[in-house]
Backbone as a ProteinNet text record, in pm:
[ID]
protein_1_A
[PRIMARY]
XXXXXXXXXXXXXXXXXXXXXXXXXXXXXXXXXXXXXXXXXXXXXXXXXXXXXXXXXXXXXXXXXXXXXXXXXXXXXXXXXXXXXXXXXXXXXXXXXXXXXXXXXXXXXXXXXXXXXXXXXXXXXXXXXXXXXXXXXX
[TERTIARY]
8533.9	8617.4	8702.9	8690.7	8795.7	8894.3	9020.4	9141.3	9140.9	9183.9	9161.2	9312.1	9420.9	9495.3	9586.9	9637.1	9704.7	9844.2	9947.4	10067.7	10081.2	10138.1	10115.3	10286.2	10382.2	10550.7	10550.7	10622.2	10651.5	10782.3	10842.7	10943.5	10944.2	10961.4	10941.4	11058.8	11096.4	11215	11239.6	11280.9	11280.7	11412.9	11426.4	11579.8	11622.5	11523.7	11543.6	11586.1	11646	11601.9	11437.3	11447.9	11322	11212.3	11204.1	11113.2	11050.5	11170.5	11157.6	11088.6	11100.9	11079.6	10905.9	10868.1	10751.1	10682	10693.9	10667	10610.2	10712.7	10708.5	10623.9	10524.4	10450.1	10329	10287	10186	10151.5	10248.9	10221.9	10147	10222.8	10176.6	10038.7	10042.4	9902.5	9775.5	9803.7	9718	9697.8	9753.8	9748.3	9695.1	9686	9617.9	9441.8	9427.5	9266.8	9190.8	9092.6	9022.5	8916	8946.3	8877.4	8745.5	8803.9	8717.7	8653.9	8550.3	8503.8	8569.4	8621.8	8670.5	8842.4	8850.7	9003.7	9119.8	9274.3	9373.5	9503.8	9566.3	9700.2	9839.5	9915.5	10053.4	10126	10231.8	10296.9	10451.4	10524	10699	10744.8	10865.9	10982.2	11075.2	11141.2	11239.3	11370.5	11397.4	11527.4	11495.2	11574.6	11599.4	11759.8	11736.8	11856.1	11827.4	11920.4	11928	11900.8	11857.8	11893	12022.1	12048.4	12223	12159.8	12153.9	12111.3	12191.4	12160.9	12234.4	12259.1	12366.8	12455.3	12538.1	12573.7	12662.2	12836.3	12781.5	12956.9	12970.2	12823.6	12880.7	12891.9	12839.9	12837.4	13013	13032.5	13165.3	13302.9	13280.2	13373.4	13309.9	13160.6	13176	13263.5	13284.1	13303.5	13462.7	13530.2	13662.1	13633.1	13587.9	13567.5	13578.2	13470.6	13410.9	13552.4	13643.2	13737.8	13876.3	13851.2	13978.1	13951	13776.5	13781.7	13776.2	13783.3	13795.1	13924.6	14013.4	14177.2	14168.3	14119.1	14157.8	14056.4	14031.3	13888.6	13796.8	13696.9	13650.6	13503.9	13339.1	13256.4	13193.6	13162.3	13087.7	12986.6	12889.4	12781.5	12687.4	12619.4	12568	12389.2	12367.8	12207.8	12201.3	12043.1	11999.7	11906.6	11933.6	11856.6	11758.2	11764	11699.1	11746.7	11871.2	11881	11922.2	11989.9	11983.5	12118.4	12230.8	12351.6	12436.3	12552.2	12624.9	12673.1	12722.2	12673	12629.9	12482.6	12381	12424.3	12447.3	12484.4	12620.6	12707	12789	12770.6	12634.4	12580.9	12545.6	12467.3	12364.7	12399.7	12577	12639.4	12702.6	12651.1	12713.9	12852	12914.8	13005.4	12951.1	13036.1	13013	13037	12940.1	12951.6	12947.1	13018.6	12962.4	12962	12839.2	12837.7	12867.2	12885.3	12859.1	12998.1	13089.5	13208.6	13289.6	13209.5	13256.9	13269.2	13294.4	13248.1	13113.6	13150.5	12993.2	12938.5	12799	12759.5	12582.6	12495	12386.3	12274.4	12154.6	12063.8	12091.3	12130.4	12202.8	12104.7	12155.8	12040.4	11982.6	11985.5	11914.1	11985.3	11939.1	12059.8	12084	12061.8	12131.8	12249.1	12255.8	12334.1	12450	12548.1	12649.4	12754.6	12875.3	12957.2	13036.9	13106.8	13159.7	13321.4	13400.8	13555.8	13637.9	13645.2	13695	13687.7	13597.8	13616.5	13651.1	13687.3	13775.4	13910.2	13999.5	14093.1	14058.7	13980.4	13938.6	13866	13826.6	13693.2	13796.8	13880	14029.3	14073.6	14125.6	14185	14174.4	14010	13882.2	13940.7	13896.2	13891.2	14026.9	14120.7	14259.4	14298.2	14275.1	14302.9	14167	14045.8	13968.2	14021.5	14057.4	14148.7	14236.9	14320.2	14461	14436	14331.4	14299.9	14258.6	14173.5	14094.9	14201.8	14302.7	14356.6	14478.5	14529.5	14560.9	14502	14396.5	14276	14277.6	14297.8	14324.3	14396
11046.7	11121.8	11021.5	11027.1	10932.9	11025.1	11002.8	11047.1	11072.8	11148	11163.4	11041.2	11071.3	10963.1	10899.3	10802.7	10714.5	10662.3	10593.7	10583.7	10468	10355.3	10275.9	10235.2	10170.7	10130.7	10013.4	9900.6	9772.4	9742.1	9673.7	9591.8	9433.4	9396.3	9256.1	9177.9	9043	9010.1	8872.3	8792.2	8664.3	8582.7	8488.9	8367.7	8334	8310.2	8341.5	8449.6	8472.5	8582.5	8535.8	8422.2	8384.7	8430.3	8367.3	8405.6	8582.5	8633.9	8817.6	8829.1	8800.2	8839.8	8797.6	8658.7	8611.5	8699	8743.4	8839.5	8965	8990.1	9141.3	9144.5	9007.7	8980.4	8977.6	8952.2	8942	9049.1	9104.6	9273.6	9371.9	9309	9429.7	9361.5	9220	9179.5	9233.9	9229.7	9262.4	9427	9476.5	9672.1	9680.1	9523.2	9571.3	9533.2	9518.8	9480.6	9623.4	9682.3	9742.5	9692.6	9706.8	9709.2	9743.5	9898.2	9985.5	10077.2	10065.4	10127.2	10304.9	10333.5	10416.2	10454.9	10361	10356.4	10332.2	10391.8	10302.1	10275.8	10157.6	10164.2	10172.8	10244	10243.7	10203	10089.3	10024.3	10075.5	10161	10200.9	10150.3	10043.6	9947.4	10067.4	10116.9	10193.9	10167.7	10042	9936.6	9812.1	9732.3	9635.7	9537.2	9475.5	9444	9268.6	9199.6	9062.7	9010.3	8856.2	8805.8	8743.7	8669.7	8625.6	8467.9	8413	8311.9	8183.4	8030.6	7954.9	7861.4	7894.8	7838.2	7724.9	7606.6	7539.9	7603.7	7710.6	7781.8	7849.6	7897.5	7995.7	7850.4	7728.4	7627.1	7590.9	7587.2	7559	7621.4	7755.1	7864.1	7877.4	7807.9	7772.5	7680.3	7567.4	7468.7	7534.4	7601	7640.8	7690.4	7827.5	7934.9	7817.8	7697.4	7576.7	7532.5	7513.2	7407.8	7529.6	7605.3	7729.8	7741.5	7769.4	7793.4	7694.5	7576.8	7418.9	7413.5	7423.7	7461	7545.1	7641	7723.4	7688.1	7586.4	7541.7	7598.8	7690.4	7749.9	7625.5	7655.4	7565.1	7736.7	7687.9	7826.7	7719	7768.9	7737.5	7815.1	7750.2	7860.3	7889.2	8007.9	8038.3	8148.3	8140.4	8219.3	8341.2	8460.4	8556.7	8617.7	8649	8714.9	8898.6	8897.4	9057.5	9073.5	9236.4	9287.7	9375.6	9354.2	9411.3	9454.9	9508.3	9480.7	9387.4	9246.7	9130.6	9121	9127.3	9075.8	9129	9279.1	9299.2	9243	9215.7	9115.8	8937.4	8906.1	8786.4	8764.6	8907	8895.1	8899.7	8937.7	8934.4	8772.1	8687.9	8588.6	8517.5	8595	8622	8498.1	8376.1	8274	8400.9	8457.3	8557.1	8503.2	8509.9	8477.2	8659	8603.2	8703	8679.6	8757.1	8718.1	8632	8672.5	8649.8	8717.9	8790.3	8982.5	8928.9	8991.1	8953.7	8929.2	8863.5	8822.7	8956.2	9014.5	9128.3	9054.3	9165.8	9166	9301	9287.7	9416.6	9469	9420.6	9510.2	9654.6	9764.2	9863.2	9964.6	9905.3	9946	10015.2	10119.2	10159.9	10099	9970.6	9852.1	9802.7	9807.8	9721.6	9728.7	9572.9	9578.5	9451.2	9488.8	9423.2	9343.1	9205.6	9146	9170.8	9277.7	9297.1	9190.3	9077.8	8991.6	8851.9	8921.2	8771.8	8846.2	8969.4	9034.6	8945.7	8899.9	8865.6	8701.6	8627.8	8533.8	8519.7	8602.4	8639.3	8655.6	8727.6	8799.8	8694.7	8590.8	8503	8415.7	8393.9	8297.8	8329.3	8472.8	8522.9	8538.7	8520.1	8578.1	8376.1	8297.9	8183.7	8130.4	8170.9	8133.1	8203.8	8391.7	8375.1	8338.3	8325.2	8198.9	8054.7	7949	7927	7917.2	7997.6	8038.9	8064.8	8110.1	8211.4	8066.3	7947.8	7810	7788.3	7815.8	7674.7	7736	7889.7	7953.6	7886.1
9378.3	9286.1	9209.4	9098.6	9031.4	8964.4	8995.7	8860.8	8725.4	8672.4	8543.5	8470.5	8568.5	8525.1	8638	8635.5	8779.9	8715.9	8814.3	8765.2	8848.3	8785	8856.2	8827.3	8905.1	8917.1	8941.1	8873.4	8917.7	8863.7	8942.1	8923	8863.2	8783.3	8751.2	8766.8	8830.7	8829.7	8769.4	8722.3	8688.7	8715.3	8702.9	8732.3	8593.2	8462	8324.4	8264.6	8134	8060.5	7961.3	7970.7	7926.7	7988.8	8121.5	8215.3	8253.3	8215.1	8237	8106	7981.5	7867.7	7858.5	7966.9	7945.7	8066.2	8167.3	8229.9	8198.1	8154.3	8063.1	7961.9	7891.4	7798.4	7839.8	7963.7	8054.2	8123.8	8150.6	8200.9	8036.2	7942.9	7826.5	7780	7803.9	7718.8	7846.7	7977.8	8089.1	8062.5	8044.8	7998.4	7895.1	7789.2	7646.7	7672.1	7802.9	7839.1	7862.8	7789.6	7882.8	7958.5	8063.5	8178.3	8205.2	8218.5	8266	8119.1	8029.7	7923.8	7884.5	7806.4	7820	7849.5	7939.2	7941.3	7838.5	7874.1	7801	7923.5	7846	7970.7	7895.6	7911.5	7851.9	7938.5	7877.5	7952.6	7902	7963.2	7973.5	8040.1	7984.1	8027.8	8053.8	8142.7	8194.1	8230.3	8261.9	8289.4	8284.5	8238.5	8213.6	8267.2	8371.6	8451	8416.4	8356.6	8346.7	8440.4	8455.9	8541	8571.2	8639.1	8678.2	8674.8	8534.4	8536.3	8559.2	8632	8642	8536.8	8486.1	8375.6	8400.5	8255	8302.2	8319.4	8301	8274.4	8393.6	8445.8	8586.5	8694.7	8665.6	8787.5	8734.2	8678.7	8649	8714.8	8694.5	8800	8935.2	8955.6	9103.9	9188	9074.9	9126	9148.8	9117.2	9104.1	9239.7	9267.5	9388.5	9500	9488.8	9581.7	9625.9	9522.7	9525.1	9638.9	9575.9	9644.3	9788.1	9786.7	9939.1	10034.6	9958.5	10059.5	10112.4	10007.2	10050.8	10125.3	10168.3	10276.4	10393.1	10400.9	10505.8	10488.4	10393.8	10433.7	10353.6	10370.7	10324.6	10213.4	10128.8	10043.9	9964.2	9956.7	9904.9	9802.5	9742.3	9616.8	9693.3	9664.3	9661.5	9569.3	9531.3	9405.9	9491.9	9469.5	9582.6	9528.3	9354	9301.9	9303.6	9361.9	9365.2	9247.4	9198.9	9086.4	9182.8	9083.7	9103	8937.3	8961.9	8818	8791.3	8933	8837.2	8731.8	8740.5	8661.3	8525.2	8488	8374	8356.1	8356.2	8342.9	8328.3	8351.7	8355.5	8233.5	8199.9	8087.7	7958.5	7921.3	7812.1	7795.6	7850.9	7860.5	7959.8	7994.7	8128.6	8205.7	8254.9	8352.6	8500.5	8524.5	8695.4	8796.7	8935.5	8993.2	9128	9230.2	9313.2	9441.7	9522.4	9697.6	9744.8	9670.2	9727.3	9841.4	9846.2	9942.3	10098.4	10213.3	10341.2	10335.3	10492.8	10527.2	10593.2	10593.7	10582.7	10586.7	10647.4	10630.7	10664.5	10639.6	10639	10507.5	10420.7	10263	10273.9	10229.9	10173.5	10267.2	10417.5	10512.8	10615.5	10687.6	10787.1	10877.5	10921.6	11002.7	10911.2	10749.7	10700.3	10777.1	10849.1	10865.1	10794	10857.8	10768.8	10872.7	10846.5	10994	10916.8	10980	10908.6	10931.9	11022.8	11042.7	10892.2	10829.3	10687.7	10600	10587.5	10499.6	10456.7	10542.1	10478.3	10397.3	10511.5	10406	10300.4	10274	10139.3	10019.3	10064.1	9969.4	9908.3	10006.7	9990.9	9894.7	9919.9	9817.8	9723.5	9737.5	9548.9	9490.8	9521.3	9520	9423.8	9511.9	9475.2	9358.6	9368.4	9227.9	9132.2	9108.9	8988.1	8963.9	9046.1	9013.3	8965.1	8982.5	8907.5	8802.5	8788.3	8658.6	8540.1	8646.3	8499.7	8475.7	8556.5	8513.2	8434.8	8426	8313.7	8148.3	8166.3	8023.9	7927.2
[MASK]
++++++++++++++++++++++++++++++++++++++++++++++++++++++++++++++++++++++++++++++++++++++++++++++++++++++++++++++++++++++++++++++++++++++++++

């Protein structure tokens, strides 16, 4: 039995806005193949979430966050995860963003997600002293 029609959902994600845009070019030129004789494929973009790309402006207000939470002993480090938050739209207007300043927490999403309440006050702290900087450097 074959379908008369199928639906197919993907997510595409990239670390560029370049890279999403070249993605997204490869998905429409791959849908502009027929395949199968007879066929067609329509390809609907439905959202569009930036990436949270690494900038010299967002490494810059790292280095601030870096510098705040050393003063308070703490070590913070950068990684790129690939998730999709409102970050990202805040990234994608140009905004130096940064994310994952919050407690430490894991399982995101899932009904294990938990949260450790004990880095609450130092997480605060972080962020409490990177805009106080930040807002020095104005």
């Amino acid at each position: 039995i074959v379908c008369p029609e199928a639906e197919l959902r993907i997510e595409v994600r990239a670390g560029t806005t370049a890279g999403l845009h070249l993605a997204a070019d490869a998905v429409r030129a791959l849908a502009a193949r027929e395949v199968v004789p007879g066929t067609t494929t329509t390809v609907v973009q439905v959202d569009l979430c930036p990436p949270m790309e690494d900038t010299p402006a967002a490494r810059a207000v790292f280095a601030v966050a870096r510098g705040a939470a050393a003063d308070l002993g703490v070590a913070v480090g950068a990684a790129a995860t690939g998730g999709v938050g409102d970050a990202n739209l805040i990234a994608g207007t140009g905004v130096p963003t940064l994310d994952g300043l919050g407690p430490v927490g894991g399982a995101d999403h899932t009904p294990q997600e938990w949260l450790d309440t004990s880095t609450v006050p130092t997480r605060v702290a972080i962020l409490a002293a990177t805009v106080a900087r930040l807002g020095r450097q104005s």
